[in-house]
C-alpha positions in Angstrom: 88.4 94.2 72.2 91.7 94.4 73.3 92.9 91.3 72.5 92.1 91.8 68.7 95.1 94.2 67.7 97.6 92.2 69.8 100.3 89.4 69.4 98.9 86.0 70.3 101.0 83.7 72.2 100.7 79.9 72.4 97.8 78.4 73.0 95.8 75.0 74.3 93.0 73.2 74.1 90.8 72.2 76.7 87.6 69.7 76.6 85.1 71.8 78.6 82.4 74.1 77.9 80.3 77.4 79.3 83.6 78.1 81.0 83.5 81.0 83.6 87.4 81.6 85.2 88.6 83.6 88.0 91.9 84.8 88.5 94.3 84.5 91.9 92.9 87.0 94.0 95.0 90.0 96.0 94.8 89.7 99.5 92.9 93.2 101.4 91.7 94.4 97.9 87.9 94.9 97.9 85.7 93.1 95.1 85.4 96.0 92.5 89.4 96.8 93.4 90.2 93.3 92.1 88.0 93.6 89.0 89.3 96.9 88.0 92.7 95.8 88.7 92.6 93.2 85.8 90.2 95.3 83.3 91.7 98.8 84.1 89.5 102.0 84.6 86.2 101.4 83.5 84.8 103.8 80.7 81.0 103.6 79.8 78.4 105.5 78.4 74.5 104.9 78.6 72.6 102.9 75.6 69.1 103.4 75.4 68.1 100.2 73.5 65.2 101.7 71.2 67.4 104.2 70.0 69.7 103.8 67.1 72.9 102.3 68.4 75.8 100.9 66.4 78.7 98.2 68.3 81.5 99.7 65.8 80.4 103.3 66.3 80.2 103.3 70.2 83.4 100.8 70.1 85.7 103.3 67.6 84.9 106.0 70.8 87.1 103.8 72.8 84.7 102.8 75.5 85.6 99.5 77.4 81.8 98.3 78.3 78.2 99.2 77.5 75.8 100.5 80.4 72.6 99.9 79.1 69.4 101.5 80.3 67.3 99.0 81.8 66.3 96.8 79.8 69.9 95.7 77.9 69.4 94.5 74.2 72.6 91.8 74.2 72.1 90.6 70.6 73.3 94.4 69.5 76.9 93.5 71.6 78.0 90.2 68.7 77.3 86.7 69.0 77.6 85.8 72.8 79.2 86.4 74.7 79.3 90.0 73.4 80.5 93.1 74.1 81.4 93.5 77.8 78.1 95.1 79.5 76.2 96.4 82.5 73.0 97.5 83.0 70.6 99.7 85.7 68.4 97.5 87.4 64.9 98.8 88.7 64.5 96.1 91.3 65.1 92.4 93.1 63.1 90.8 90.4 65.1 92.5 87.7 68.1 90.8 88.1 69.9 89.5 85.1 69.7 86.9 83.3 66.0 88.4 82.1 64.5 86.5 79.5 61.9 89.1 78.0 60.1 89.7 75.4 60.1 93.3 74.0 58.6 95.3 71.1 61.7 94.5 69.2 61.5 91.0 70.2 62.7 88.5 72.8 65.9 89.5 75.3 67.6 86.9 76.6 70.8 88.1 78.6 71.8 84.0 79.2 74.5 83.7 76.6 76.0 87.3 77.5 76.4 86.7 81.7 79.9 86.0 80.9 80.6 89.4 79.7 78.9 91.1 82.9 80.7 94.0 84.3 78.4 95.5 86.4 74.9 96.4 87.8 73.3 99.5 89.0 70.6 98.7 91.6 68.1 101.0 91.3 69.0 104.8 90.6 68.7 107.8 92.8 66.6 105.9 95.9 66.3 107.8 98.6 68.9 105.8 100.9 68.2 109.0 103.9 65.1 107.2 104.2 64.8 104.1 106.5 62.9 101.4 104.9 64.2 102.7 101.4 67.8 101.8 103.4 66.7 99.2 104.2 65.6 97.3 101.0 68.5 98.5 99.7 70.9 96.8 101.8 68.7 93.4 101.8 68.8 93.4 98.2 72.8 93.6 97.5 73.2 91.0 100.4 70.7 88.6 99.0 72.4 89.0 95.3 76.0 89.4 96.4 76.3 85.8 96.4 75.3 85.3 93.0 77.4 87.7 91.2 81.0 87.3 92.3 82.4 88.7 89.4 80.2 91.9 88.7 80.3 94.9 90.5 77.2 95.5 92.2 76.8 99.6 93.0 74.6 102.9 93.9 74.3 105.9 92.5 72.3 109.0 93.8 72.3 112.4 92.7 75.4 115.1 94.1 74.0 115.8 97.5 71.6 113.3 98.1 73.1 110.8 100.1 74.6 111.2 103.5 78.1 110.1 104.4 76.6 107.8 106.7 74.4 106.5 104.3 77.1 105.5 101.4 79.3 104.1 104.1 76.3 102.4 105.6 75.9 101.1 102.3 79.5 100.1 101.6 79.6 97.9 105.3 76.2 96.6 105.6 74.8 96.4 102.4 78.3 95.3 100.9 77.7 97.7 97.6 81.1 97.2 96.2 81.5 100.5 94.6 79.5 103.9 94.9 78.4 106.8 92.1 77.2 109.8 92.1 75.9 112.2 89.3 76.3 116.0 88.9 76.8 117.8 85.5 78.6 120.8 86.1 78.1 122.7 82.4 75.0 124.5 82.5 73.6 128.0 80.8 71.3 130.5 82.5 67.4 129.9 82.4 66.1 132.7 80.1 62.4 132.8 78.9 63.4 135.8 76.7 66.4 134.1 74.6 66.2 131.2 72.2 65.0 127.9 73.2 64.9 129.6 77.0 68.7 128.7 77.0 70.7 132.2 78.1 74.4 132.5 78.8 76.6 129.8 79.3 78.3 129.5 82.8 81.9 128.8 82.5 84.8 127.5 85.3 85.5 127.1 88.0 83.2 124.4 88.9 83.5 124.3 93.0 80.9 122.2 93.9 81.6 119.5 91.5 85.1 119.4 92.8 83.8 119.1 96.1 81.3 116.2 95.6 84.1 114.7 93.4 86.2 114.6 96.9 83.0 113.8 99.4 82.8 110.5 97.0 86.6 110.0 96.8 87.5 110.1 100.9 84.2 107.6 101.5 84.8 105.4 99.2 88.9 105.2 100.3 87.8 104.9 103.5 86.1 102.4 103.1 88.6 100.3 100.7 85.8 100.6 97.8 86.7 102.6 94.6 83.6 105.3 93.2 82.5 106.6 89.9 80.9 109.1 88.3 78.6 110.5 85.5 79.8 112.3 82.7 78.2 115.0 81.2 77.2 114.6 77.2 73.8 115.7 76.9 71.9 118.8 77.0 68.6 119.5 78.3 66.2 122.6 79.5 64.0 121.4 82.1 61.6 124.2 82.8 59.9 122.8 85.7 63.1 124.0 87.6 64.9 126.2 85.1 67.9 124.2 84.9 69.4 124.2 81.3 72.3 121.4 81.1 74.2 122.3 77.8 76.6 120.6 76.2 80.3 120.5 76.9 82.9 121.7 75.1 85.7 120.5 73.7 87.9 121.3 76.8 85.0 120.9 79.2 84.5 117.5 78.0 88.2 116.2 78.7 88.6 118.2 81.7 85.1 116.5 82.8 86.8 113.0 82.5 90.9 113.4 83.3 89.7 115.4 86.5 87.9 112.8 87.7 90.5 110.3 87.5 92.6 112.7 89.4 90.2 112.3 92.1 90.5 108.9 92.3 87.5 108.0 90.0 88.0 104.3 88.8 84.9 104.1 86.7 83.1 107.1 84.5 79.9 107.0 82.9 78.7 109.1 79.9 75.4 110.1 80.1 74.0 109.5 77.8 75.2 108.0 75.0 72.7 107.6 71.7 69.2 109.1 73.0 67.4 112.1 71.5 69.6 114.7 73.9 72.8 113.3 73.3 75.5 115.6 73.1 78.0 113.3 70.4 75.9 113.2 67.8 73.7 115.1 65.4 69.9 113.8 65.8 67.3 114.1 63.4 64.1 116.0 64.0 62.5 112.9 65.0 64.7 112.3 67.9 66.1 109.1 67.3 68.5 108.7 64.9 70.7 107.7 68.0 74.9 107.4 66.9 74.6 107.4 63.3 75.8 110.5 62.9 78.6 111.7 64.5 79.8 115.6 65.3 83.4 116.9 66.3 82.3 116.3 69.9 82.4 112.3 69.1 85.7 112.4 68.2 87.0 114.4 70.9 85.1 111.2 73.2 86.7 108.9 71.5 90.5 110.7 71.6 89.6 110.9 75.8 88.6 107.5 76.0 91.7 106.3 74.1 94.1 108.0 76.5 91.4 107.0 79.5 92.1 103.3 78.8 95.8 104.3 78.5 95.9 105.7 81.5 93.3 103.6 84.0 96.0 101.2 82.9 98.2 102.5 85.9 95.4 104.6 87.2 93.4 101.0 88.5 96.4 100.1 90.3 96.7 103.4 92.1 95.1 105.0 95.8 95.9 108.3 96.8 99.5 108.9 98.9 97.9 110.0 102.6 96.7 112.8 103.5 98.6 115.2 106.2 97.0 114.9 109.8 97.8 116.8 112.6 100.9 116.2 114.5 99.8 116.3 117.9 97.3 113.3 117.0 97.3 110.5 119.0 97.8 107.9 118.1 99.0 109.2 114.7 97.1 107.9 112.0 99.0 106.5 108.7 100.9 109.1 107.2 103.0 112.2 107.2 102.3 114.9 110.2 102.1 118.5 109.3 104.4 121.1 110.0 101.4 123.4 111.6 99.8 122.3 114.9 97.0 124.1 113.5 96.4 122.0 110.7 92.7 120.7 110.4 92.0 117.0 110.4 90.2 115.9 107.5 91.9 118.3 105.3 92.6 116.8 101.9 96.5 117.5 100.8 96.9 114.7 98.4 95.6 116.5 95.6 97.1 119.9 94.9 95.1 122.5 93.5 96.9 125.6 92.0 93.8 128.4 92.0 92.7 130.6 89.2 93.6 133.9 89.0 96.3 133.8 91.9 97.3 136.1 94.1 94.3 138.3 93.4 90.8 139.1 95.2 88.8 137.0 92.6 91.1 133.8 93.5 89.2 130.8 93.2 87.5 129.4 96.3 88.3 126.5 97.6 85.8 123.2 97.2 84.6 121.3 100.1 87.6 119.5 102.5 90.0 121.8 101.3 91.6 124.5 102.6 93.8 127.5 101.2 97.9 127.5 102.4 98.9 128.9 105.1 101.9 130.2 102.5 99.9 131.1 100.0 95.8 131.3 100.7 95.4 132.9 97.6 97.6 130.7 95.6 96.9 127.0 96.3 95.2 125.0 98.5 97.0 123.4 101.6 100.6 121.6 100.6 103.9 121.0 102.1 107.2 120.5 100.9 108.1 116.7 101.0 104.2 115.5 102.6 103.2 114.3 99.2 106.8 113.6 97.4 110.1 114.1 98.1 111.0 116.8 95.6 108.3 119.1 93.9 109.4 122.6 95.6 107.5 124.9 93.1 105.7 126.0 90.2 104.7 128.3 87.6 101.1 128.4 85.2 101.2 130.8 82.5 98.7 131.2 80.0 99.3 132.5 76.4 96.0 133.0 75.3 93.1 135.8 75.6 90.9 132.8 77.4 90.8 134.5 80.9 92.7 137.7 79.5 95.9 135.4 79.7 95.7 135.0 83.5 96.3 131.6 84.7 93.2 129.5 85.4 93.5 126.1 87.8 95.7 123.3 87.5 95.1 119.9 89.8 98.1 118.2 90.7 97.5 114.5 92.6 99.4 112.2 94.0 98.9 108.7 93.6 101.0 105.1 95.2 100.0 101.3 94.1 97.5 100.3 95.6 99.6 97.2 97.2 103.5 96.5 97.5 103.4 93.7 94.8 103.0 95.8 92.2 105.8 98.0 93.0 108.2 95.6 91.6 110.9 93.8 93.5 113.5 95.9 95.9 111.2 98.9 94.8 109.0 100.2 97.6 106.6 103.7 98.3 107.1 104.6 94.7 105.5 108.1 93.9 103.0 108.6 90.5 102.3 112.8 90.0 99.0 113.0 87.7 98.4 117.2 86.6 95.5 118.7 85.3 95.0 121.9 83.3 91.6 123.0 85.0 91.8 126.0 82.9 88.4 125.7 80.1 86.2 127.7 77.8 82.8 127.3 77.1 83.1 127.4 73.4 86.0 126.4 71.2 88.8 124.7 70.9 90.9 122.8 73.8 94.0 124.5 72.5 92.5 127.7 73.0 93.3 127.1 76.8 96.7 125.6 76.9 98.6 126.2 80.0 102.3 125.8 79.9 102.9 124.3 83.9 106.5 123.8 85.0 107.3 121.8 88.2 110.0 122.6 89.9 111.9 119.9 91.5 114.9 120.0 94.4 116.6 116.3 93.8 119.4 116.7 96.1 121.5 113.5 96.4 118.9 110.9 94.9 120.6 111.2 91.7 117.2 111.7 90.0 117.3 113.9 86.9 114.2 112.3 84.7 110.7 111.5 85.1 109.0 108.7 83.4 105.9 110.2 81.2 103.3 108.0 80.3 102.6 109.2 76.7 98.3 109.2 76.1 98.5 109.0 72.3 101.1 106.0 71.9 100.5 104.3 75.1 104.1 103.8 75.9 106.5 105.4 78.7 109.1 107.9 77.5 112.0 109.1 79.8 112.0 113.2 80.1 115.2 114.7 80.8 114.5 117.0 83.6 117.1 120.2 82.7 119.2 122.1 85.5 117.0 125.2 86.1 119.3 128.0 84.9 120.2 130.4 87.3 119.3 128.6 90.2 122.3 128.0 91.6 122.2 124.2 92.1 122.8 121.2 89.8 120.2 119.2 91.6 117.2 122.0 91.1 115.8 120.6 88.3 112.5 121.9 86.0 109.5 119.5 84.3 107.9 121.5 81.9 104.4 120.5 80.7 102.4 122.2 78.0 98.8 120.9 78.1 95.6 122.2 76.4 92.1 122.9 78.3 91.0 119.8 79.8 94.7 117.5 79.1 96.5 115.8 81.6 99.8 114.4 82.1 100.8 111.3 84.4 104.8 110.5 85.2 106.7 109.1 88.0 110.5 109.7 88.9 113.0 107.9 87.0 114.7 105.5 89.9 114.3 102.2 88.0 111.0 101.0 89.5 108.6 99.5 86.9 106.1 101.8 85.3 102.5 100.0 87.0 100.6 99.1 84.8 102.9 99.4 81.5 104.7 95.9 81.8 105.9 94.3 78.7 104.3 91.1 78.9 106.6 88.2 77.4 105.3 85.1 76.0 103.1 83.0 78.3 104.0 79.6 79.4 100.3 77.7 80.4 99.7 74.3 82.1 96.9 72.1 83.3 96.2 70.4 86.3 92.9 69.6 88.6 92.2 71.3 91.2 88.5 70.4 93.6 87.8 68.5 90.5 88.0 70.9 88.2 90.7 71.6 85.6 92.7 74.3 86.0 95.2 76.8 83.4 98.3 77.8 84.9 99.7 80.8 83.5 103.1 81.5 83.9 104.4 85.3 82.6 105.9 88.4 83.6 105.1 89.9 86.8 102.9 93.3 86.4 102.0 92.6 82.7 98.5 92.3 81.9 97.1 89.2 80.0 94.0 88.0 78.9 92.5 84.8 78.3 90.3 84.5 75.1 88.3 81.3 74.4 86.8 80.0 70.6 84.6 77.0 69.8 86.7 75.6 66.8 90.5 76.4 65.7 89.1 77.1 62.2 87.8 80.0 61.5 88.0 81.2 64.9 86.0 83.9 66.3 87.8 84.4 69.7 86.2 85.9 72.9 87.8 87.4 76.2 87.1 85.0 78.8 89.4 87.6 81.8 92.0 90.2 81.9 94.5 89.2 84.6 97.0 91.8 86.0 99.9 89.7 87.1 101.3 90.6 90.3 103.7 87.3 90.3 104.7 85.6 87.9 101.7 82.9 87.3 97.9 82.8 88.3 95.7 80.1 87.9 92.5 80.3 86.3 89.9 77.6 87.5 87.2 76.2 85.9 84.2 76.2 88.3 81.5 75.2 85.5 83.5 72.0 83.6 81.8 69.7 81.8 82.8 67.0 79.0 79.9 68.3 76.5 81.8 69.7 73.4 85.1 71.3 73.1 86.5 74.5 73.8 89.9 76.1 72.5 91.7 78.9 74.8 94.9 81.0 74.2 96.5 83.8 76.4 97.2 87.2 74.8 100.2 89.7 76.1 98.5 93.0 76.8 101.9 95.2 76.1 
């Protein structure tokens, strides 16, 4: 857990017991928004209980929860509360806490509630369908009540479900957060070659980028965030000739950092320890699970450490607005475009620089896009100063013989805090840039498809000449000199050069003083108690926009602390209530600085 390789600050001690606290709530932020807020972008993968599966193993991969496959198997997550968890759920009468006896024993998810992240009702239900609709939205109101602090969701297959339907979902079944699943790396059905597994496709992946964006403009629209399904298995299904195979190295962190570039706030591996998983090397038998672990496992684990890095910031972010048509009326949020024949709906807030520019064999554009009107075989639709005030160019070279050493794709997004109070004070519409190297191989190394991408930038008189890089190994934020661009001309044309291998991403925002969100210092924690409704109450008084997190232990002796919440601090205190008090036994609590 987090709170484990961190500074503890003072602590207290407070007589109360089975102790369940919420934090101050942000006004206009949806359920899941608020959650993610505190915990950061969420990174699962999916447990299959009878399989061999191993707490330190899947923990040392850096993931922040466990999604188990209906049923969970707590006991495997530490003594309760555990492990933080969620779980699919098959139907109304499934809901947790189950108490059930298995082959393996009895189940009993009591002791572990505190620890619940989230629940996936039912998987791939045909929500097109009435009375499947229906149910569906019956059963998230009847349980909404109940679970105040888990994120209830869908999730259906890429294609499946309507826009309607998801946004039906979203405002009359109240589903807090929406999922789909779509695994892009696939081979060529081939009766004739080993295994029936023929060649390998390789990128670009369109129609994943376009389902990625279908997700990402419902879900904004609706003030919800979505997630996704990551790809880390391999399978040949023969009853439609579909072979999924597994990722590569590149693959597999392009699969993850370009979904967060869409906006993604919560990614699930599937699946995680089960005879077709894709991280480790399983036995004949099928079910040796994660005890032994291939290369692919540690390139998980070296994405999931720069995930949690970056949902850090990433879980404070929505996209900057897209461009709408200037002869709209009334104009919607945002910046008009230049072109009265710009198409509503159009997304501009992520930049995508196409493979193989300039030629015939450009790469098309997904779904809600739309090429240029500078440069239709270049990029998709931008405009100087829509998106920031100072990117005016680029260049993508690649060195190596991956794509005969012409440029592949590279996503650029823009991104804004999701509310003013986390811009810090006399700072507002500060500007995040996240870029994507889109550019993969099917085989390999992720250095084998570096791209060196350098941003131009025109500062003019803001006096800006650095960026602010959030560095995804050592989880601080570096200043980067931006140098004059020789030749140019101009002191103020200034040139961000960023050398990322297949898959990598980078994540900066101009250098203007603003706090970095999400990467506050946290100082030591001043805490008080009061009552509040006639329950006690823990004051927390620390910096604003540093991350804490209360942690609770039976006994000071020997202590075996657990989190009891993460709590983003948009002021400088939050209160944390005590709904469940009671004057049974003794419980100790401390707040830890998440720096």
């Amino acid at each position: 857990m987090l709170g484990t390789r961190k500074h503890s600050f003072p602590l207290i001690a407070l007589l109360m017991a089975g102790a369940v606290f919420a934090p101050t709530s942000h006004a206009q932020l949806s359920k899941a928004t608020q959650i993610l807020l505190n915990r950061g972008v969420e990174l699962q993968s999916m447990v299959e209980y009878a399989d061999e599966f191993n707490l330190s193993t899947y923990t040392n991969a850096n993931y922040t929860s466990v999604n188990w496959l209906d049923p969970s198997w707590n006991s495997f997550l530490g003594p309760a509360p555990g492990f933080p968890w969620g779980r699919w759920v098959s139907g109304p009468t499934d809901m947790p806490p189950q108490d059930v006896y298995t082959q393996y024993g009895y189940n009993n998810e009591a002791p572990y509630m505190s620890q619940l992240v989230d629940l996936e009702l039912g998987d791939e239900l045909n929500l097109n369908d009435g009375a499947t609709y229906t149910n569906e939205v019956n059963w998230f109101n009847s349980f909404q009540p109940s679970f105040p602090n888990t994120i209830l969701y869908i999730n259906n297959y890429a294609g499946q479900a309507s826009d309607a339907t998801l946004v039906g979902m979203i405002t009359q079944g109240h589903c807090d957060l929406i999922c789909f699943d779509n695994y892009p790396f696939q081979a060529t059905y081939d009766t004739n070659a080993p295994n029936d597994i023929g060649a390998s496709n390789t990128w670009p992946f369109t129609s994943w980028f376009s389902e990625l964006r279908r997700y990402r403009q419902d879900a904004w629209n609706c003030g919800v965030p979505f997630a996704t399904y990551m790809q880390i298995f391999n399978s040949v299904e023969s009853y439609d000739s579909t072979v999924y195979r597994n990722p590569s190295a590149s693959e597999l962190r392009f699969n993850n950092f370009a979904a967060l570039a869409f906006n993604a706030k919560m990614l699930i591996g599937f699946e995680y320890n089960a005879g077709a998983a894709a991280l480790f090397n399983i036995l004949p038998n099928g079910y040796s699970g994660d005890t032994y672990t291939n290369s692919l496992y540690g390139e998980q684990a070296d994405v999931n450490h720069r995930a949690t890095i970056l949902g850090r910031s990433l879980a404070c972010m929505k996209p900057v607005y897209d461009l709408h048509n200037p002869n709209d009326s009334p104009a919607p949020p945002g910046p008009a475009s230049a072109y009265t024949s710009f198409p509503d709906g159009t997304t501009t807030s992520i930049l995508i620089l196409k493979g193989n520019p300039g030629t015939s064999s450009n790469t098309s554009e997904p779904i809600g896009f739309q090429d240029s009107v500078a440069g239709p075989k270049s990029y998709s639709w931008w405009e100087y100063k829509a998106n920031d005030p100072y990117l005016n160019g680029w260049s993508v070279t690649n060195p190596n013989t991956n794509n005969g050493g012409v440029p592949g794709q590279v996503i650029i997004s823009w991104f804004t805090p999701i509310e003013a109070s986390l811009e810090g004070a006399n700072y507002t519409n500060e500007i995040y840039m996240m870029v994507v190297n889109a550019l993969t191989a099917n085989t390999g190394l992720e250095t084998n498809s570096l791209q060196t991408i350098k941003l131009n930038f025109e500062t003019g008189t803001s006096g800006i000449t650095a960026v602010e890089m959030l560095d995804l190994e050592a989880g601080v934020v570096t200043t980067n000199t931006m140098p004059v661009i020789s030749g140019s001309g101009s002191t103020t044309k200034r040139q961000l050069v960023l050398n990322l291998n297949g898959g990598d991403a980078a994540f900066f925002k101009f250098a203007d003083g603003a706090p970095f969100v999400g990467h506050v210092t946290p100082a030591t924690p001043k805490l008080s108690v009061d009552m509040q409704g006639g329950f006690p109450a823990i004051t927390v008084q620390g910096t604003p926009l540093a991350r804490y997190q209360l942690q609770s232990a039976p006994a000071l002796t020997g202590a075996n602390w657990s989190v009891v919440s993460n709590c983003l601090f948009t002021g400088s205190s939050n209160v944390f209530v005590d709904t469940t008090a009671s004057s049974a036994g003794s419980t100790f609590y401390r707040v830890v600085g998440i720096p």
